[in-house]
C-alpha positions as CSV (number, residue, x, y, z in Angstrom):
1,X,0.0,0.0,0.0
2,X,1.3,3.4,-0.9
3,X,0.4,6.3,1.5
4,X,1.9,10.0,0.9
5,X,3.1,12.2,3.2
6,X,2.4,16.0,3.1
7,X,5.9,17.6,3.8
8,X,5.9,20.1,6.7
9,X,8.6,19.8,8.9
10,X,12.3,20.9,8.3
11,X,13.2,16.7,8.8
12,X,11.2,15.7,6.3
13,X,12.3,18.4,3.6
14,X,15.5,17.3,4.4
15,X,14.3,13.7,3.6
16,X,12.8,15.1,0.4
17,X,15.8,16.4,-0.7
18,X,17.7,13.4,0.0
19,X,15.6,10.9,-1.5
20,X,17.2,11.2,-5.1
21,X,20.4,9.9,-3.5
22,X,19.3,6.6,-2.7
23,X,17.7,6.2,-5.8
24,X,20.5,7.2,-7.8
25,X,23.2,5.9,-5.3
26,X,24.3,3.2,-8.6
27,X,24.3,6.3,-11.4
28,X,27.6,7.7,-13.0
29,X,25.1,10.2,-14.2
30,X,22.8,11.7,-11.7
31,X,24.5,14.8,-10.9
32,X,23.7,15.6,-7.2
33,X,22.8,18.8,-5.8
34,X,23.9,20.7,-2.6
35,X,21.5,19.2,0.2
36,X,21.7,22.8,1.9
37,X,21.4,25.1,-1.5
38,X,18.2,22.7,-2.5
39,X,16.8,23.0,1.0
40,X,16.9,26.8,0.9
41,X,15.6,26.8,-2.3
42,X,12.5,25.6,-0.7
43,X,12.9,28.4,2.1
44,X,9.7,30.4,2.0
45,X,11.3,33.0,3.6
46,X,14.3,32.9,1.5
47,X,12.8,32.4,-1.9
48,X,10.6,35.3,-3.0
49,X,8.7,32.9,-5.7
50,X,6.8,31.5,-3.1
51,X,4.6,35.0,-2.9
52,X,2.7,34.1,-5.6
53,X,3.3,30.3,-6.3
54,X,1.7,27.8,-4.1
55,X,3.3,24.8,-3.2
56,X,2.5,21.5,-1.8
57,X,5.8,18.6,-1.5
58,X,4.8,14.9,-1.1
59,X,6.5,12.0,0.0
60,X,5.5,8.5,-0.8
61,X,6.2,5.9,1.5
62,X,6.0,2.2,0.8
63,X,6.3,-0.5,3.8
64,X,7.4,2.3,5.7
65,X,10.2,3.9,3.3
66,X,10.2,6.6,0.7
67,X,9.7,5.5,-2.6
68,X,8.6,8.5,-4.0
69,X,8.7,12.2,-4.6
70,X,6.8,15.5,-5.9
71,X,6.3,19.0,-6.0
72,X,2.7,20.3,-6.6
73,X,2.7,24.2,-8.2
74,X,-0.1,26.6,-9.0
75,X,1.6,29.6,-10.4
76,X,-0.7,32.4,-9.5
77,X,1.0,35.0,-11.8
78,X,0.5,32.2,-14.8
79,X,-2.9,31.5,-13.6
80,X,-4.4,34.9,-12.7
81,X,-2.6,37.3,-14.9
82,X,-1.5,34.7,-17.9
83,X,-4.6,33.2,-17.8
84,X,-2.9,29.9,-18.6
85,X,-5.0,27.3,-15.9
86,X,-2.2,24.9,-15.6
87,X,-1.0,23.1,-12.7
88,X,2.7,22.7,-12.5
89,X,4.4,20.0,-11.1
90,X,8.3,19.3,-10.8
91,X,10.7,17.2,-8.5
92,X,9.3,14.4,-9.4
93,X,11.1,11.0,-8.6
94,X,10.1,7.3,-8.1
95,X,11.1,4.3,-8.0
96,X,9.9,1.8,-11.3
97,X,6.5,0.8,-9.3
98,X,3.1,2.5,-11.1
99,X,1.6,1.9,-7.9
100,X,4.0,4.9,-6.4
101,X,4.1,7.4,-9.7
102,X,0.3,7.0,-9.8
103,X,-0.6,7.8,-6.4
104,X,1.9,10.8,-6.5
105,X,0.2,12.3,-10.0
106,X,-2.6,11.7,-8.5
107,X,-2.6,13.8,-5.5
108,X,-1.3,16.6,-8.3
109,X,-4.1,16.5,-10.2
110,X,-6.7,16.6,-6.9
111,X,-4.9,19.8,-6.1
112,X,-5.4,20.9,-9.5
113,X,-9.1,19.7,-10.0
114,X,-9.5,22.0,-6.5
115,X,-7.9,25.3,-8.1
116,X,-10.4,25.0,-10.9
117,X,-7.6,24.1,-13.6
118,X,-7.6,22.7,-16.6
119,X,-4.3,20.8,-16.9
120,X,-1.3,19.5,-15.1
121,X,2.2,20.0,-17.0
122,X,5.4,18.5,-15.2
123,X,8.0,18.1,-14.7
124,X,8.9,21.8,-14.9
125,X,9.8,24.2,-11.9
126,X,8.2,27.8,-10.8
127,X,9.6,29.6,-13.8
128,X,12.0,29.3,-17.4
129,X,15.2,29.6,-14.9
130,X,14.2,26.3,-13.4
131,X,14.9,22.4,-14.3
132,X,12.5,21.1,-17.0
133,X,11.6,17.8,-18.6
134,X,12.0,13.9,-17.9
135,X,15.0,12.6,-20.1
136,X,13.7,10.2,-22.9
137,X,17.2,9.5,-24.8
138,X,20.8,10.0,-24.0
139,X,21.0,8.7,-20.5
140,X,25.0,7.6,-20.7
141,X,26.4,11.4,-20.5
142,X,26.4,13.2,-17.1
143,X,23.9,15.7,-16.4
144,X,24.9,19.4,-16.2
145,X,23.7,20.9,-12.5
146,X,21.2,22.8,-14.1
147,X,19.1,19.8,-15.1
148,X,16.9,16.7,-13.7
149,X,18.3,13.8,-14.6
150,X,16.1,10.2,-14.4
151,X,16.0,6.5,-15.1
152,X,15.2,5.7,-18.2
153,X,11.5,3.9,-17.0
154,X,10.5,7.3,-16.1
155,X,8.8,8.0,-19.4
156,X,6.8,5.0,-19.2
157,X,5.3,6.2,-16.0
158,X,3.7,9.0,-17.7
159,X,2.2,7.5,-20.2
160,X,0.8,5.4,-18.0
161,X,-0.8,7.7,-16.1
162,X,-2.7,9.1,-19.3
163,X,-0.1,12.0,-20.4
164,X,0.9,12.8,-23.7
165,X,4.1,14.8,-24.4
166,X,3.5,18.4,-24.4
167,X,7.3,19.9,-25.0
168,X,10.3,18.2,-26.7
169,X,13.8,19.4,-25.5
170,X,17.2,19.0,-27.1
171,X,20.5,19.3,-25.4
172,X,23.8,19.4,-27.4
173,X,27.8,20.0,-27.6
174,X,30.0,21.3,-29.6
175,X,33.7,20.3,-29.2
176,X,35.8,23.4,-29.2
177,X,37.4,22.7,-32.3
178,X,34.4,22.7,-34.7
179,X,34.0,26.2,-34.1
180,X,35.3,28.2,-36.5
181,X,36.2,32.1,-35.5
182,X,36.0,33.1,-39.6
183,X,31.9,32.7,-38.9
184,X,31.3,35.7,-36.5
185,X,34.8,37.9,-36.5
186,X,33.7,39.7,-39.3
187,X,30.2,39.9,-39.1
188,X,30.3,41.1,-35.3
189,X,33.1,44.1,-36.9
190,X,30.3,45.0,-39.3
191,X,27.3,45.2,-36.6
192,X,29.4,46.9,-33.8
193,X,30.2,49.7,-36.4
194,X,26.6,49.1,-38.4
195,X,25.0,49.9,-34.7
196,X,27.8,51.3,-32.9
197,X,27.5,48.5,-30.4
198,X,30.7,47.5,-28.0
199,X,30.9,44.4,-25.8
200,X,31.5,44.7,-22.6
201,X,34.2,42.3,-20.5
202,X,34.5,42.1,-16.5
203,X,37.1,40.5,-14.5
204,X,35.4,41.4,-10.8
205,X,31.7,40.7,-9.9
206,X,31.1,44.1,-8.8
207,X,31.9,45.5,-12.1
208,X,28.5,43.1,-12.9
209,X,26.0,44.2,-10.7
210,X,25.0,47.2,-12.0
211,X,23.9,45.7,-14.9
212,X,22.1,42.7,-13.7
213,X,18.6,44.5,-13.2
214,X,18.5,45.5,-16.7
215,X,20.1,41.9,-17.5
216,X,16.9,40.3,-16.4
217,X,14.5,43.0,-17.7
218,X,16.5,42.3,-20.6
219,X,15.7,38.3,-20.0
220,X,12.2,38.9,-19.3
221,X,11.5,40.9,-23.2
222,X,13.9,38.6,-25.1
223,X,12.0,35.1,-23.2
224,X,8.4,36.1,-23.6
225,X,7.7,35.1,-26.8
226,X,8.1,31.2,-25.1
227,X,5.4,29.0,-24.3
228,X,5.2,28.7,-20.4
229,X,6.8,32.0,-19.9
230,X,6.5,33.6,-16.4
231,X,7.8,36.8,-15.8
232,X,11.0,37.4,-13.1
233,X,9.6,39.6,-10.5
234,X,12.0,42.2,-8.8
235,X,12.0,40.2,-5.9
236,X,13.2,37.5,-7.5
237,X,15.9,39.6,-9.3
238,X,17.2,40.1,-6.2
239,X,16.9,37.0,-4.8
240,X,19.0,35.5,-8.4
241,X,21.8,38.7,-7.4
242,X,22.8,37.0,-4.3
243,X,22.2,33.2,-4.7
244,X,23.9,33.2,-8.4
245,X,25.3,36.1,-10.0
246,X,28.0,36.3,-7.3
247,X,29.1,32.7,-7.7
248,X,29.8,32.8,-11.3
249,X,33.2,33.6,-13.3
250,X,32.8,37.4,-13.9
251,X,34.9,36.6,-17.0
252,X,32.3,34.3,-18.0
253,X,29.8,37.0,-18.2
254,X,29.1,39.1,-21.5
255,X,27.3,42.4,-22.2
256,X,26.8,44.3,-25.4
257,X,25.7,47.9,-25.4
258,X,24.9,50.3,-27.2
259,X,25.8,53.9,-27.7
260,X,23.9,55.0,-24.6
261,X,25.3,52.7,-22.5
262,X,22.2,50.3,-22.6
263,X,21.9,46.7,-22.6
264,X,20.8,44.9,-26.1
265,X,22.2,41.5,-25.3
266,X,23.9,39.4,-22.9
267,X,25.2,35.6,-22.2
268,X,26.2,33.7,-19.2
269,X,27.9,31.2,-19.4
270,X,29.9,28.9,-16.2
271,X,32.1,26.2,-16.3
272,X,30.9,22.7,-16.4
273,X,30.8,21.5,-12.3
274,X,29.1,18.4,-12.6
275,X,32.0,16.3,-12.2
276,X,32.6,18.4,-8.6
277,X,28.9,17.8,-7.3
278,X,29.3,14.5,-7.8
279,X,32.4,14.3,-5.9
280,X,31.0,16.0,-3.3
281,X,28.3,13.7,-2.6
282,X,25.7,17.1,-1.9
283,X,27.6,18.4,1.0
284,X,30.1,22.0,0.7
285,X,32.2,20.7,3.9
286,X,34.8,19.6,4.7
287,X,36.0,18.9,0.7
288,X,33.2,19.8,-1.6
289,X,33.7,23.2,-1.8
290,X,37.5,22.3,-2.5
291,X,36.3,20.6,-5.5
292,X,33.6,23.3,-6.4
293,X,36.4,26.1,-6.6
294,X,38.4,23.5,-8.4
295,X,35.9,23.5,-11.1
296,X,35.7,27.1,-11.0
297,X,38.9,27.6,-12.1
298,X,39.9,24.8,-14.1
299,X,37.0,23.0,-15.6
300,X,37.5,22.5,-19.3
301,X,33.8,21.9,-19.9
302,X,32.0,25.6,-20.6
303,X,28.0,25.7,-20.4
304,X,25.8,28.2,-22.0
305,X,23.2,29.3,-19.9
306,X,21.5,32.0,-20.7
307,X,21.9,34.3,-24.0
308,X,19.4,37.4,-24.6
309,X,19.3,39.9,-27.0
310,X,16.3,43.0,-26.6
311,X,14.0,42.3,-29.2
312,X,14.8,45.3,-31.7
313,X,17.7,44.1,-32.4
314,X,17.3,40.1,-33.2
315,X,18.2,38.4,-35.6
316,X,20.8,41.3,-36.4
317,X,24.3,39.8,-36.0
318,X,24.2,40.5,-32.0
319,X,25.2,37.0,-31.3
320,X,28.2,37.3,-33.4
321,X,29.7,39.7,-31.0
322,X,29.3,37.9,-28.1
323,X,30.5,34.6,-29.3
324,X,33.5,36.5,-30.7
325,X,34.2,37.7,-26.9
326,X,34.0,34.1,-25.6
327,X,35.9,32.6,-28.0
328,X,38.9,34.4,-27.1
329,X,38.6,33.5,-23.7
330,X,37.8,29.8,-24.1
331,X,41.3,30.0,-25.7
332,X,42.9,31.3,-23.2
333,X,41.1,28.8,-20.3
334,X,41.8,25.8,-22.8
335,X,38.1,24.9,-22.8
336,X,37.4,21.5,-24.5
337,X,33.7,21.2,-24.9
338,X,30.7,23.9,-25.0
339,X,27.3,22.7,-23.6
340,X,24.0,24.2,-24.3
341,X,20.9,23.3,-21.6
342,X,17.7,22.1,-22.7
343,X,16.3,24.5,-25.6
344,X,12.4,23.5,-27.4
345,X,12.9,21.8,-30.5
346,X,11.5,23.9,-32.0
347,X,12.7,27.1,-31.1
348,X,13.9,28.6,-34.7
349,X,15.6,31.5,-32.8
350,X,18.2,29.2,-30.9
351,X,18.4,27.3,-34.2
352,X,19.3,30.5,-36.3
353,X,21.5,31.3,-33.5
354,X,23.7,27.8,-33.7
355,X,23.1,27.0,-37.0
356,X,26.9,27.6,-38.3
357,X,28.2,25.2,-35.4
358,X,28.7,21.1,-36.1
359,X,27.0,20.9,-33.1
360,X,25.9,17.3,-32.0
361,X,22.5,16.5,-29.9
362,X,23.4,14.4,-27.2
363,X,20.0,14.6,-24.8
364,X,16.5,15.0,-25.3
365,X,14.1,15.2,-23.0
366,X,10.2,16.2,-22.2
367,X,7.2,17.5,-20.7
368,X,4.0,15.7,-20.3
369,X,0.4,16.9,-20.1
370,X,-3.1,15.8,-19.1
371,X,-5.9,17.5,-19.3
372,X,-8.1,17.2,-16.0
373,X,-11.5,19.2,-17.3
């Protein structure tokens, strides 16, 4: 018999969080996160998203041990302002029993039915700067820290429960050496003079901040257009300032501007620290930081994150500037390999973007949907 368990208490959050360990204790490619970072994530007096998204965290428990996992969402600003009646989920882990993933989806979708909604979408997080999708091929490469990672009879799961796939995800590399400076060098000359556009480099994280409000404005204009879109509140902003924006490479961070000084486009972009979460095993003392820093510094693996450009001035050679600013400084780090996280399938924007690059897809992955009206 399966019986869930609302989680309340700060013991069984921890035991929430910790779940995924046991389950992927075997895995050389579940990439762990830090127990502390993941607990605070779910800090309602940390984490500003939680003033307009409701939450509810299950744990199901099978002859007395957790077998199970999931975060129930209603996204008031999606649901209210967006109009969109859908009822996130996201979280979500089990072990291969339908018994387990059934009872879990459906206390979701009793939540859902509650609210008056019309759907349930999952697994996706509170916004677009959170994990998304359930991997359906390439499960032999290690995940990169900003994604879920899952067994392989995940999919199955869903599909038994009644979803169909809503969203399609791709994931790919490109090895250092397929890229080719002649592509961008002298198109990004042409638009910096064309627009009289300069890009801007920083070497300390304070000569970053400044910009990181207009950044995510920025993010916010340049996003929209996506299905599933929420807005980043200024609380949030702030909350993103402190938790992230100070952690990563200030080298690794690229603004273009225009003459006025303001922001048209931006990247970031970290190094790969997959490898150092799993080494230490979700826990900063006494060695994972060590590793972590290690990482920092030295990791030949570079991930693209995020890359915006305002909307005026897409699809006008913007991108060419920026990646002629990284790849000067991938050559001087002796970067290897350039990951991209999950982009739709089809997003003809990100396609345009990457289309000169012998990149290679090396993940897919998805969402699932059920309708519950």
């Amino acid at each position: 018999m399966i019986t869930l368990k609302k989680v309340e208490s700060k013991k069984d959050l921890k035991s929430f969080v910790k779940f995924p360990f046991k389950l992927y204790k075997d895995s050389k490619q579940w990439t762990p996160p830090i127990i502390s970072e993941e607990i605070n994530s779910f800090n309602k007096e940390q984490n500003p998203v939680f003033k307009y998204a409701e939450t509810n965290i299950f744990l199901a428990y099978k002859n007395n041990e957790i077998v199970g996992r999931i975060v129930a969402i209603v996204n008031w600003v999606e649901v209210k302002e967006q109009k969109v009646k859908k009822m996130r989920f996201g979280w979500c882990d089990f072990i291969d029993d339908l018994e387990v993933s059934q009872a879990l989806f459906n206390e979701v979708e009793k939540i859902g039915k509650s609210h008056n909604l019309e759907f349930l979408e999952g697994p996706v997080g509170f916004s677009n700067l959170d994990k998304v999708g359930v991997v359906t091929e390439g499960f032999d490469t290690i995940a990169l820290m900003v994604t879920w990672y899952n067994h392989p009879y995940y999919a199955k799961h869903y599909e038994a429960a009644g979803y169909k796939v809503e969203k399609e995800y791709v994931e790919t590399k490109i090895p250092f050496t397929n890229i080719n400076k002649d592509v961008f060098y002298k198109t990004q000359d042409l638009i910096k003079r064309r627009y009289k556009l300069r890009a801007l480099n920083f070497t300390k994280t304070s000569e970053v901040m400044p910009y990181v409000n207009e950044m995510f404005e920025l993010f916010n204009q340049s996003y929209s257009s996506l299905p599933s879109f929420v807005p980043i509140s200024n609380e949030q902003i702030e909350y993103f300032k402190k938790k992230f924006i100070s952690f990563i490479n200030p080298e690794y961070i690229k603004f273009v501007v225009d003459s006025n000084n303001e922001l048209i486009g931006f990247a970031i972009v970290m190094p790969s620290f997959a490898k150092a979460l799993q080494k230490s095993k979700g826990k900063l003392f006494p060695f994972g930081f060590t590793h972590i820093l290690r990482a920092k510094k030295s990791s030949k693996d570079a991930v693209f994150y995020l890359i915006g450009v305002r909307p005026d001035f897409q699809n006008k050679g913007v991108h060419a500037i920026i990646f002629n600013e990284y790849h000067d400084l991938f050559i001087e780090k002796g970067i290897k390999m350039c990951y991209r996280t999950p982009e739709l399938e089809n997003n003809e924007a990100a396609r345009k973007i990457w289309r000169h690059f012998a990149s290679e897809t090396y993940r897919k992955r998805k969402t699932f949907k059920k309708d519950i009206v």
